[in-house]
MARVOLUM-508844 format. One record per residue (C-alpha): residue number from 0; x, z, y. Coordinates in pm, 1 decimal. Last residue first. Layout:
<recs>
REC num       px       pz       py
REC NUM        X        Z        Y
...
</recs>
This chain:
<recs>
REC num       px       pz       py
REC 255  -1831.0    739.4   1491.2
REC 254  -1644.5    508.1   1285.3
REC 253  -1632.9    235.4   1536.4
REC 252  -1391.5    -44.2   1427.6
REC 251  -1064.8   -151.2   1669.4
REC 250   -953.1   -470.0   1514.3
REC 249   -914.4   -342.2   1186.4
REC 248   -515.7   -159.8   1130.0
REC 247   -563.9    200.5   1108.9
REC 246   -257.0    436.9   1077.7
REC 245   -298.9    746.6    961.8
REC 244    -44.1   1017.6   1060.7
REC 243    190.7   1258.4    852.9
REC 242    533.1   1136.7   1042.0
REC 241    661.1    920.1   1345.3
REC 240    935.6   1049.0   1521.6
REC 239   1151.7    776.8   1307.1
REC 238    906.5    534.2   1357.8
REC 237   1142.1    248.2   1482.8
REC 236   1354.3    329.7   1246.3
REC 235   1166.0    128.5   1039.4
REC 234    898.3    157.0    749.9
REC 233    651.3    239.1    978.4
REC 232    715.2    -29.8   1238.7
REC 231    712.2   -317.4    926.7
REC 230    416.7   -203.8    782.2
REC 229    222.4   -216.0   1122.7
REC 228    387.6   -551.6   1191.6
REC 227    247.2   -612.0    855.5
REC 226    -59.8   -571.0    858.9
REC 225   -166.8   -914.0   1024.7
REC 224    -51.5  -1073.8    719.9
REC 223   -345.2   -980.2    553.1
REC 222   -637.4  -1092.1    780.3
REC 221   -851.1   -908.9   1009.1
REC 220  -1197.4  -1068.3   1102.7
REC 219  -1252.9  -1091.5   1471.0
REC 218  -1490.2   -902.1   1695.9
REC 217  -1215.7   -726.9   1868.1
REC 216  -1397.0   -372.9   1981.3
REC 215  -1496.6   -393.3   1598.5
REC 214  -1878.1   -280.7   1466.4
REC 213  -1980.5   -599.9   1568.4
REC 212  -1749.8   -780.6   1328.3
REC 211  -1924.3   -602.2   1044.0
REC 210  -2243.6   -673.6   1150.9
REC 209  -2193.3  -1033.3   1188.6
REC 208  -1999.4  -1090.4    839.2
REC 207  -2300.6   -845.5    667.3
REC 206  -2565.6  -1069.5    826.7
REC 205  -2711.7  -1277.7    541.0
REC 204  -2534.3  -1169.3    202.6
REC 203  -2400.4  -1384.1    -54.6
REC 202  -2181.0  -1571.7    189.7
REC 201  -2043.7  -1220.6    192.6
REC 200  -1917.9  -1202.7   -158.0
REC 199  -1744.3  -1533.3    -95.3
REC 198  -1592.4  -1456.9    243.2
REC 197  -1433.2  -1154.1     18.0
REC 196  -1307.6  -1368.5   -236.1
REC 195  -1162.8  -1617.2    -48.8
REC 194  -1005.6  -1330.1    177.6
REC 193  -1115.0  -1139.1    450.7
REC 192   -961.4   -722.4    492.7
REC 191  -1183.5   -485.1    596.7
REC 190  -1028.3   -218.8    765.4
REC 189   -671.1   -147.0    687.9
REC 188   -563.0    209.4    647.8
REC 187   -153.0    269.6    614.8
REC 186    -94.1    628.0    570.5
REC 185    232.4    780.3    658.5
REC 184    541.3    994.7    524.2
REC 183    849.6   1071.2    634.1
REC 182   1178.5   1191.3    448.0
REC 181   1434.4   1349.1    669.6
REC 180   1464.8   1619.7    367.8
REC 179   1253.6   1879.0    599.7
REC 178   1043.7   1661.2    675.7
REC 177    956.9   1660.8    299.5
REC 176    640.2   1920.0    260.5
REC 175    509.7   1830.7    613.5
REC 174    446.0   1473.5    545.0
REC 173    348.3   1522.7    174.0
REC 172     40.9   1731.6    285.1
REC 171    -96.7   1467.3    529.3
REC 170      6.5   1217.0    304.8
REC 169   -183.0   1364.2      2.6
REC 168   -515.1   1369.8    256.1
REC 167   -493.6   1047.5    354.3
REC 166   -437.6    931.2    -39.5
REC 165   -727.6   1143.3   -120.2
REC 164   -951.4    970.3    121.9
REC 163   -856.3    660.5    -47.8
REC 162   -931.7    807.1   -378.1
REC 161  -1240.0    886.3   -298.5
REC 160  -1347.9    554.2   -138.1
REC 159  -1317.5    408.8   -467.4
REC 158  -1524.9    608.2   -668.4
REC 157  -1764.2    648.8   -430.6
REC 156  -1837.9    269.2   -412.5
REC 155  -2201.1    260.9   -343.0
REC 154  -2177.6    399.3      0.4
REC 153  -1872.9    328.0    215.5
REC 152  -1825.7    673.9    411.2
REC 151  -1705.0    490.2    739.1
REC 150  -1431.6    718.6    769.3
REC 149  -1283.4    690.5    425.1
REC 148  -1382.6    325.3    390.2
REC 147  -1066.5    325.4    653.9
REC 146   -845.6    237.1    364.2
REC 145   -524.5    414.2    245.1
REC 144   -190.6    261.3    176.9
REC 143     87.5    481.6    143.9
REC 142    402.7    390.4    330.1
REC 141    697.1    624.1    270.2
REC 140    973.7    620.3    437.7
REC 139   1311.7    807.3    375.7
REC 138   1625.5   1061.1    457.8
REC 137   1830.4   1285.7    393.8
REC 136   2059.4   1046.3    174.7
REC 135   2044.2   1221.0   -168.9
REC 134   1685.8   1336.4    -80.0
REC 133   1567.2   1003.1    -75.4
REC 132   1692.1    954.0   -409.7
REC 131   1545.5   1253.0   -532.9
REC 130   1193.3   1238.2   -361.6
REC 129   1105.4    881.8   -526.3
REC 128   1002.5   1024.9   -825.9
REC 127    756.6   1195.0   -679.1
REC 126    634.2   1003.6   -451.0
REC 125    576.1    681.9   -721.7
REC 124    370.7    941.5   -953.8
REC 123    132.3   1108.1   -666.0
REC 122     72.5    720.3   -548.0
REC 121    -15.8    664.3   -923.3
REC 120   -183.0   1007.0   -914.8
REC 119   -413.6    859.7   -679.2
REC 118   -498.8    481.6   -704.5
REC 117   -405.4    403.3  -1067.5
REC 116   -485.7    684.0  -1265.6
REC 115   -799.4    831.0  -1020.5
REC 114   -969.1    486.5  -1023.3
REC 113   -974.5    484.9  -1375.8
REC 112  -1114.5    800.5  -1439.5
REC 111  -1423.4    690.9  -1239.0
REC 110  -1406.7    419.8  -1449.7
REC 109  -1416.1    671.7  -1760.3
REC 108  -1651.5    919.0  -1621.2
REC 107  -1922.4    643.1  -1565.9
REC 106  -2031.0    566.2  -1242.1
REC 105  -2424.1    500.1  -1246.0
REC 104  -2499.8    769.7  -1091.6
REC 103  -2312.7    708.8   -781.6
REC 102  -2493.1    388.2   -747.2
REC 101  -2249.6     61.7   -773.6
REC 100  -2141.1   -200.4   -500.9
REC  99  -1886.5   -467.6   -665.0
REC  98  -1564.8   -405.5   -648.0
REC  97  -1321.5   -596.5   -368.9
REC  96  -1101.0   -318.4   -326.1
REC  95  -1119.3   -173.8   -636.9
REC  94   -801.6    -94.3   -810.1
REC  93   -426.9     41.4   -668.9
REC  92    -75.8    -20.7   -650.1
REC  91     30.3    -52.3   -238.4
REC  90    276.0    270.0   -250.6
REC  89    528.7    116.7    -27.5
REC  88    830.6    373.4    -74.3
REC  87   1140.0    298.0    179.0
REC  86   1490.7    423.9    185.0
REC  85   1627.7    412.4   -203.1
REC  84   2027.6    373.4   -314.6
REC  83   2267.6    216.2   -511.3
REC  82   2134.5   -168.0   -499.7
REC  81   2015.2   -215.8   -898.2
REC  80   2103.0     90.9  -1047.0
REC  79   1897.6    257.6   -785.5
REC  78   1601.7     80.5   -791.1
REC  77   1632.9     34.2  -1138.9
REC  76   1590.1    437.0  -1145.9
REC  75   1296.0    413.9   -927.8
REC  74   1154.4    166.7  -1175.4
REC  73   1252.9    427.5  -1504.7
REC  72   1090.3    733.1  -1317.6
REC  71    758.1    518.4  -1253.4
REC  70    734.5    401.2  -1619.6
REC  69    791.7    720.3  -1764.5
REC  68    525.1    884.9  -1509.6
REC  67    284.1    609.4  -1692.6
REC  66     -5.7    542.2  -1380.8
REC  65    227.8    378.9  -1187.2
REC  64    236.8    111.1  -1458.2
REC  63    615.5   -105.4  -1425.3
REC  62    716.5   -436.1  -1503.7
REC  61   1029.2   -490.3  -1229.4
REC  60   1135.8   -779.7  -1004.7
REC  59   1474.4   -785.6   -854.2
REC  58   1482.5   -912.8   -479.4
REC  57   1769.8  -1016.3   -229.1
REC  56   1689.1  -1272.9     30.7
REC  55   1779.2  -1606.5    173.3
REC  54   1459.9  -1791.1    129.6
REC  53   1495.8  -1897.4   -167.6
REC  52   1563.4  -1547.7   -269.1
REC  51   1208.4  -1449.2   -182.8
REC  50   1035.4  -1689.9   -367.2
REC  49   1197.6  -1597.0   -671.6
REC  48   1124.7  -1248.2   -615.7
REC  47    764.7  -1391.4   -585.1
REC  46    762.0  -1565.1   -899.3
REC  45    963.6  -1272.4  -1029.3
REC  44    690.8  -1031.8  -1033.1
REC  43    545.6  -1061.1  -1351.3
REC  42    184.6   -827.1  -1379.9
REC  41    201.7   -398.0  -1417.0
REC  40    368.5   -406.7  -1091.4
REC  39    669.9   -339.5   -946.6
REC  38    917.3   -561.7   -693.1
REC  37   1192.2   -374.4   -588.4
REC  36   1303.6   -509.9   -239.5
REC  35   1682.7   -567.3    -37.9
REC  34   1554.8   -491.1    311.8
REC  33   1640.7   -763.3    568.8
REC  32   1357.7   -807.5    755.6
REC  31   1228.5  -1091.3    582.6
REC  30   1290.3   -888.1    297.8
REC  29   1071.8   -624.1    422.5
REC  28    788.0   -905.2    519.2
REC  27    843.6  -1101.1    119.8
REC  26    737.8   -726.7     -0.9
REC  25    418.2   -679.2    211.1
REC  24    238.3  -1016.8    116.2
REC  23    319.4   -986.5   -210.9
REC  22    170.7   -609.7   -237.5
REC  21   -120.7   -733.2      2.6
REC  20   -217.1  -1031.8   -249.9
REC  19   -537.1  -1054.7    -56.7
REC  18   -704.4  -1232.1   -370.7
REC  17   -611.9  -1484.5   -598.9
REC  16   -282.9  -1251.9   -716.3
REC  15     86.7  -1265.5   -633.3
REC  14    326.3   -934.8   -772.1
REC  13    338.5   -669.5   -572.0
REC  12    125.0   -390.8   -657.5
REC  11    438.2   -124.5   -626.8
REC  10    655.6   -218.3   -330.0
REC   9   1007.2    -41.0   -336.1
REC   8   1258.8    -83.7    -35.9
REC   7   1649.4    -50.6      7.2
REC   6   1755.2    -62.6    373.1
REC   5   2068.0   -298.4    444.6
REC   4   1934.2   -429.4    782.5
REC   3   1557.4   -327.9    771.6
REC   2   1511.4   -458.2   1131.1
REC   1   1705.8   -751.0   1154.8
REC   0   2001.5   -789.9   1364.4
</recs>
């Protein structure tokens, strides 16, 4: 029997893109597994829910902006209307993963503004509205994804690596807050992850591939779909003991 047998998951960020397409990436796994999925994002999603149902599964794409609490409270209520019930959270919506390097004063209030909306109280935004219908059935997961740029203190992109330490900290906080509903709550932290657009970036740079890899017991580059056994575990029952931690996925990088 699959994993995810008759679970109901969200995934916000999910609809395809050029780049790592995570969100994508993440929702066609649940299915796989047998969750029915919400698709969200601010972009069409029904190329992938498409893609999904060819393949035997059930998906329902939704337009939604986690930064518009409106928008959030209206796509868990689809969720509902739609299968009649909510288990697993994937809060995957954010900005900035590939940006280019900037100088801290060089950050504008309005992009640093930006990065808040979308990466932090659009996680904030999903949990919350989430918490009802989980609480209805004593239970939940939810997945948010944070970014080990938090432990290697990524310079040049403050803005971003604030909000992923933010998103470690909320879960942290969240975790013990709603075990009491049978709700739990992790952080998913890739390390770098290589794409076209990241091999591009570094073609640009002598040495950065080669130091990064030597900063990994594995010296290998991770790729997207090798998150998702991680996603998949966490979002199980699997991990039912499992609660408040932070999960890093990156071959084995040295943050010391």
């Amino acid at each position: 029997m699959p994993r995810l047998d008759g679970k109901i998951a969200v995934v916000t960020g999910a609809a395809a893109g050029p780049k790592a397409a995570l969100g994508a990436i993440f929702a066609k796994a649940l299915a796989a597994e047998g969750a029915k999925v919400v698709l969200a994002d601010t972009k069409d999603c029904a190329p992938v829910a498409a893609e999904i149902a060819a393949k035997g599964g059930s998906a329902h794409a939704v337009l939604a902006d986690v930064r518009d609490e409106k928008s959030v409270g209206a796509l868990i209520a689809e969720a509902e209307r739609q299968f009649g019930r909510l288990d697993i959270l994937v809060n995957n919506a954010a900005i900035g993963s590939n940006i280019p390097p900037i100088a801290i004063g060089e950050i504008d209030t309005a992009l640093w503004d930006e990065f808040m909306a979308v990466n932090v109280r659009g996680t904030f935004l999903c949990v919350k509205a989430a918490i009802p219908a989980m609480r209805r059935n004593n239970y939940g997961k939810i997945i948010n994804l944070s970014s080990t740029t938090m432990l290697s203190g990524l310079s040049h992109r403050l803005h971003y690596v604030t909000t992923k330490g933010a998103i470690a900290a909320m879960t942290r906080s969240m975790a013990r807050e709603l075990g009491a509903y049978g709700i739990r709550v992790n952080s998913l932290a890739p390390g770098l992850v290589m794409n076209d657009s990241v091999a591009a970036a570094m073609a640009g740079r002598p040495g950065l591939h080669e130091f990064v890899l030597n900063t990994r017991a594995i010296k290998k580059d991770v790729f997207a779909d090798e998150l998702v056994g991680t996603l998949i575990y966490l979002a199980s029952p699997d991990s039912d003991a499992v609660t408040g931690q932070f999960l890093i996925v990156d071959n084995g990088g040295d943050y010391t």
